[in-house]
C-alpha positions as CSV (number, residue, x, y, z in Angstrom):
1,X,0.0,0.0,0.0
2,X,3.0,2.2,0.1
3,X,1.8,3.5,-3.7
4,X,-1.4,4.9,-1.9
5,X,-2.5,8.6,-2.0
6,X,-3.1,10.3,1.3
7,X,-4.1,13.7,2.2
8,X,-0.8,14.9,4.0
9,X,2.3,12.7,4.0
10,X,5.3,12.2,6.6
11,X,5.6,12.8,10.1
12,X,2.4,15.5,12.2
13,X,2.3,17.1,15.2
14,X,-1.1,18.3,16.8
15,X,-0.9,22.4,17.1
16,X,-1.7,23.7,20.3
17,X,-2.2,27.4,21.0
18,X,0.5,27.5,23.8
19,X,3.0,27.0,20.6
20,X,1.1,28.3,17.5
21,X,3.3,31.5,17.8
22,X,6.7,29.5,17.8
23,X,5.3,27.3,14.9
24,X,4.5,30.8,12.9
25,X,7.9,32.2,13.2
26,X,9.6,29.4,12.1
27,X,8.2,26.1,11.3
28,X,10.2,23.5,12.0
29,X,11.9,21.1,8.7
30,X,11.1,17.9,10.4
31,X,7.1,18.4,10.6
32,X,5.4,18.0,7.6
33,X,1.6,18.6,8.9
34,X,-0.3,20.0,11.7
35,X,-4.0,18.9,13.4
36,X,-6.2,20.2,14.9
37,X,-9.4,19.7,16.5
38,X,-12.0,22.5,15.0
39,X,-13.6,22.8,17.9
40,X,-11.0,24.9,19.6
41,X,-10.8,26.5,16.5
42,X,-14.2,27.5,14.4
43,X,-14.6,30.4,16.9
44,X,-11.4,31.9,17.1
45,X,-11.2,35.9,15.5
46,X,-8.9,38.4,16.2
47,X,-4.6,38.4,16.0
48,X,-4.9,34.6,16.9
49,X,-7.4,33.9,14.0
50,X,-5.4,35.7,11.7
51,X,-2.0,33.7,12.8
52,X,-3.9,31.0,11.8
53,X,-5.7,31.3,9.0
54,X,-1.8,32.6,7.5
55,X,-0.8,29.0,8.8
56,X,-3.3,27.1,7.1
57,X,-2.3,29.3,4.1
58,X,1.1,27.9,3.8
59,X,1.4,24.5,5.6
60,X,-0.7,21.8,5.3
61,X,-3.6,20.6,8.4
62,X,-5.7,18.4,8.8
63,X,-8.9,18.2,11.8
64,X,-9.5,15.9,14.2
65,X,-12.7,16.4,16.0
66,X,-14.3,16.3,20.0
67,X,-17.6,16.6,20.0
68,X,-18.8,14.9,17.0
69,X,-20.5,12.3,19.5
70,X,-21.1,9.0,16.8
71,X,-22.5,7.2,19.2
72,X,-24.5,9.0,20.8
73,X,-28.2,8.0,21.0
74,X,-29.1,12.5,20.9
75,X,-29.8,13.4,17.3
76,X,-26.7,14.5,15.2
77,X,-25.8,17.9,15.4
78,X,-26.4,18.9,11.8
79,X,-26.0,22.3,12.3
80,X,-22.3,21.6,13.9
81,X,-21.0,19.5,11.2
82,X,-22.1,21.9,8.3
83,X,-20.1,24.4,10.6
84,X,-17.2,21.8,10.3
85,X,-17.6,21.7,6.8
86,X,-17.2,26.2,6.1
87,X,-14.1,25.1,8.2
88,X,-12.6,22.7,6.3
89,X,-13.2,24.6,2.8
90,X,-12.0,28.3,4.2
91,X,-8.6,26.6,5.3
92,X,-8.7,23.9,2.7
93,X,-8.2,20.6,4.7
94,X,-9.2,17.5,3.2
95,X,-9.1,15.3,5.9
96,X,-11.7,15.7,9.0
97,X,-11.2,12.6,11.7
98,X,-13.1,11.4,14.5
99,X,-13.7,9.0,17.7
100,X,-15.7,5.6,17.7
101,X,-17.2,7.0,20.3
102,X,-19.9,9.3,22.1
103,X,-19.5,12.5,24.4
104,X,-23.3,13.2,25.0
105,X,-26.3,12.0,26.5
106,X,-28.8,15.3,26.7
107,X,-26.1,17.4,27.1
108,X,-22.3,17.4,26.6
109,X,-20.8,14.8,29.0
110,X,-17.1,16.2,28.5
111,X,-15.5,12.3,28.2
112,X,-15.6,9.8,25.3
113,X,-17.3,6.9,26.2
114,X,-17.3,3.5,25.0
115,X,-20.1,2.0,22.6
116,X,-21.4,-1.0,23.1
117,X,-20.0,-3.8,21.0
118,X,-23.1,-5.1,19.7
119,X,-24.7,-5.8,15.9
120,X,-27.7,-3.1,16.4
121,X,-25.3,-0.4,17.9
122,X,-22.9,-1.1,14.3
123,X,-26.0,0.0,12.2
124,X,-26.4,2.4,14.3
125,X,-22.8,4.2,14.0
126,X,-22.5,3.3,10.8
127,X,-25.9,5.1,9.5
128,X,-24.7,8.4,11.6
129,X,-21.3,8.0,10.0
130,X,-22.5,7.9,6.6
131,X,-25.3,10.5,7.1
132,X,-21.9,13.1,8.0
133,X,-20.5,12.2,5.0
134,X,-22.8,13.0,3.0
135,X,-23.6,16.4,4.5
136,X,-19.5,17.1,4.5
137,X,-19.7,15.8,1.1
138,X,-16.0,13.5,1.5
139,X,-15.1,10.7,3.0
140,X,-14.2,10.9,7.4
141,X,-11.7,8.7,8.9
142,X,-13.0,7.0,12.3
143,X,-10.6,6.2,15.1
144,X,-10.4,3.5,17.6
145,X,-10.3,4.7,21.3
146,X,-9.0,3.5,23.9
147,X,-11.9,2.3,26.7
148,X,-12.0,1.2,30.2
149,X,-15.3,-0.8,30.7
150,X,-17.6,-2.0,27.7
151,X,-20.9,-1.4,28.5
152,X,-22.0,-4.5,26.7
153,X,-20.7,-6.9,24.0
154,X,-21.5,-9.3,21.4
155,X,-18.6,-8.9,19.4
156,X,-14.8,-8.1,20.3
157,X,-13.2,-4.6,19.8
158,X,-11.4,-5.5,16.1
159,X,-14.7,-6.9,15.2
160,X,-17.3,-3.7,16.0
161,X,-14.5,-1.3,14.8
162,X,-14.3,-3.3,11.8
163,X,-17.7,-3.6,11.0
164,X,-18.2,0.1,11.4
165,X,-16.0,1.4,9.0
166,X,-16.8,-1.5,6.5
167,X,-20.8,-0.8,6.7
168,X,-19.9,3.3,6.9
169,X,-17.8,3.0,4.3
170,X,-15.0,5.1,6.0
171,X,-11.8,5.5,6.2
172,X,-9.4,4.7,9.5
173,X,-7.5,6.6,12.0
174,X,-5.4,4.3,13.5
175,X,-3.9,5.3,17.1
176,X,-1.1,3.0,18.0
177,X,-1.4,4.3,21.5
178,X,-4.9,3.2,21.6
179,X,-4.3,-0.6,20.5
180,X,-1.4,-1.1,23.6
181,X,-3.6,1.0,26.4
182,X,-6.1,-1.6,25.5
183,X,-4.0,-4.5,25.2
184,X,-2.6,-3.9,28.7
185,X,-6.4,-3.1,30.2
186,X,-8.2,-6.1,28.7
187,X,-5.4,-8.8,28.2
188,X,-5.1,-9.4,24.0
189,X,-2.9,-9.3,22.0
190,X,-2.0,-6.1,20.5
191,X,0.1,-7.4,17.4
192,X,-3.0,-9.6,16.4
193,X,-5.3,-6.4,16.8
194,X,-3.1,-4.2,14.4
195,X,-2.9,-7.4,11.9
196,X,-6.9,-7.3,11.4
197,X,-6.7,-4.0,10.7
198,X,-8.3,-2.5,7.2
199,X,-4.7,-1.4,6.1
200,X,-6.6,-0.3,2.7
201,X,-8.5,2.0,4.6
202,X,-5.9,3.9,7.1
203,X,-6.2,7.4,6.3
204,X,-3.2,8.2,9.2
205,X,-2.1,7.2,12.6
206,X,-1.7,8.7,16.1
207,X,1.2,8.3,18.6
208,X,0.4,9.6,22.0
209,X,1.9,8.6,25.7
210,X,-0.5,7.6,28.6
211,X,-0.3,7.5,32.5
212,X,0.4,4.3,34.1
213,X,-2.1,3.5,37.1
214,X,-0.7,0.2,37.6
215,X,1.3,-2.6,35.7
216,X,-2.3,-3.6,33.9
217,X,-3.9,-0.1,34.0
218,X,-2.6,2.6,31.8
219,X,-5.0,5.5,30.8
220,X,-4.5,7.6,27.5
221,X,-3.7,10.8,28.3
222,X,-1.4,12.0,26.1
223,X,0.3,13.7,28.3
224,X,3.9,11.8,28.4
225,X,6.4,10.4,25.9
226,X,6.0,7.6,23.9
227,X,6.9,4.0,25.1
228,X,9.0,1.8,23.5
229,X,6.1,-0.3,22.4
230,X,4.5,2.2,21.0
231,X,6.9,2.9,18.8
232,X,7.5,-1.0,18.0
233,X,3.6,-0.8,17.1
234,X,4.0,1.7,14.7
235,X,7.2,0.2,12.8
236,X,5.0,-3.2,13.1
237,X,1.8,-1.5,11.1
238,X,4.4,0.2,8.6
239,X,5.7,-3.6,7.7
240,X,2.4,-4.8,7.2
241,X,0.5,-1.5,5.6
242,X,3.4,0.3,4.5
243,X,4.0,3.8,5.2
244,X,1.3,6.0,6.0
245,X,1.0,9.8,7.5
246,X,1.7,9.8,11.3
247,X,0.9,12.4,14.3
248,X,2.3,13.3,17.5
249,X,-0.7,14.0,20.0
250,X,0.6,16.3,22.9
251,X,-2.2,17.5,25.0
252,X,-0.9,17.7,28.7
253,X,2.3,18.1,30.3
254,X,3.8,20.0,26.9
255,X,7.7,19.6,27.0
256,X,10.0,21.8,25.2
257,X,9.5,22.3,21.6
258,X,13.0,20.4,20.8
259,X,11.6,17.2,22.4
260,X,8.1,17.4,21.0
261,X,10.5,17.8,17.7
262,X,12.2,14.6,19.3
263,X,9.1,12.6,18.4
264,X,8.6,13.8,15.5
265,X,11.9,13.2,14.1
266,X,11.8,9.7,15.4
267,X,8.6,9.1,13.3
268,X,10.1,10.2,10.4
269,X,13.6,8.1,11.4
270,X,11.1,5.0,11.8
271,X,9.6,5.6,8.4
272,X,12.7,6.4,6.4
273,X,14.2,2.9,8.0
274,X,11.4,1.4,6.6
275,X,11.6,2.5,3.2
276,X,15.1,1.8,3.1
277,X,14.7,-1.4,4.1
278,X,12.0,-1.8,1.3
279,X,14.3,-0.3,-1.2
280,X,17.0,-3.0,-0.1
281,X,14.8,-5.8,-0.4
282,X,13.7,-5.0,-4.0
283,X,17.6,-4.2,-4.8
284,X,19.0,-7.1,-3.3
């Protein structure tokens, strides 16, 4: 899959405002696109709005969104997601993302929870899904979360995620950090989880850190750096998928720019050793 077109290509990093200035004076080489979830965004006027509408003007972004609420049983916020959509055309981003997920029951609940892993509840997600598509009028790439208790289940995580974004018809974010939280939490495997993967359908990936409660409790807060099997994760999905566009999510605890830049460069280190290795194997 390494011959497929994406959106953005190489190595991300999620802007955050606490930065945006740093990022405007001088954008760093080693990233090659920025996200950002519209929320914090759609609203924002004045010297700040203008900083970024001149970013979006000369490097590439793409969205990932909060409040979208997929899962959610409360109609679909119409209204929001053609508000999403002025967004996406006035700073040209082709590629909108979101959570497997729900953040509201009458009334924002301010936390993704988990949806049930269930048949009906896969129709259900995958109707809503489609239905923003259409209104967006392109294709949105859905992301497995990481979850602490399953409500109730008929089917196992790869399964409902699966089924989703075949029946949606939707493309994947896939967050490595996601897979290994999970694995730890509910005992699986985490290589066999990124092997069922639709690798024909990941739009681009996520690397975050998490908090470690306990030797089988981590919680995604990314909010640390990345673990070592993280980052084995995401050279594992790059044998079997190829290479595909990755992020840095940084949302708490923000160290220096030069190790955010760190990351990054390891990404891109990770995906150049891949390609090299390719290029070797086809040469040798």
């Amino acid at each position: 899959m390494d011959n497929r077109e994406y959106s953005v290509i190489g190595a991300g990093l999620g802007l955050r405002r606490s930065f945006m200035q740093t990022i405007a004076d001088k954008p760093p080489a080693c990233v090659d696109f920025y996200e950002v979830a519209p929320e914090n965004w759609i609203t924002l006027g004045g010297k700040m709005g203008k900083q970024f509408r001149a970013l979006t003007e000369r490097l590439p972004f793409i969205c990932h969104g909060l409040s979208l609420s997929i899962g959610s049983a409360d109609p679909l916020d119409e209204v929001f997601i053609r508000e999403i959509k002025d967004f996406l055309r006035t700073h040209q981003i082709k590629l909108y993302s979101e959570h497997l997920s729900y953040c509201s029951h009458k009334g924002h609940l301010y936390d993704l929870l988990p949806i049930p892993f269930t048949s009906e509840a896969v129709e259900y997600v995958a109707g809503r899904i489609r239905r923003v598509q259409d209104i967006l009028e392109q294709r949105i790439a859905i992301e497995n979360v990481s979850n602490y208790a399953v409500p109730s289940h008929e089917l196992s995580e790869i399964e409902f995620f699966n089924a989703v974004v075949e029946q949606a018809d939707c493309d994947v974010l896939l967050d490595l950090n996601n897979i290994y939280v999970n694995s730890i939490n509910h005992s699986y495997d985490p290589e066999a989880f990124l092997k069922a993967i639709p690798g024909e359908r990941i739009a681009y990936a996520h690397v975050a850190g998490h908090y470690v409660e306990s030797e089988d409790f981590l919680v995604d807060t990314h909010g640390a750096a990345i673990v070592d099997p993280v980052w084995t994760l995401l050279g594992q999905a790059y044998e079997l998928f190829g290479t595909f566009p990755t992020l840095l999510e940084r949302d708490f605890n923000l160290p220096a720019m030069n190790e955010l830049l760190s990351e990054v460069q390891k990404i891109k280190k990770i995906q150049n050793d891949y390609q090299l290795s390719r290029r070797a194997i086809r040469h040798g």
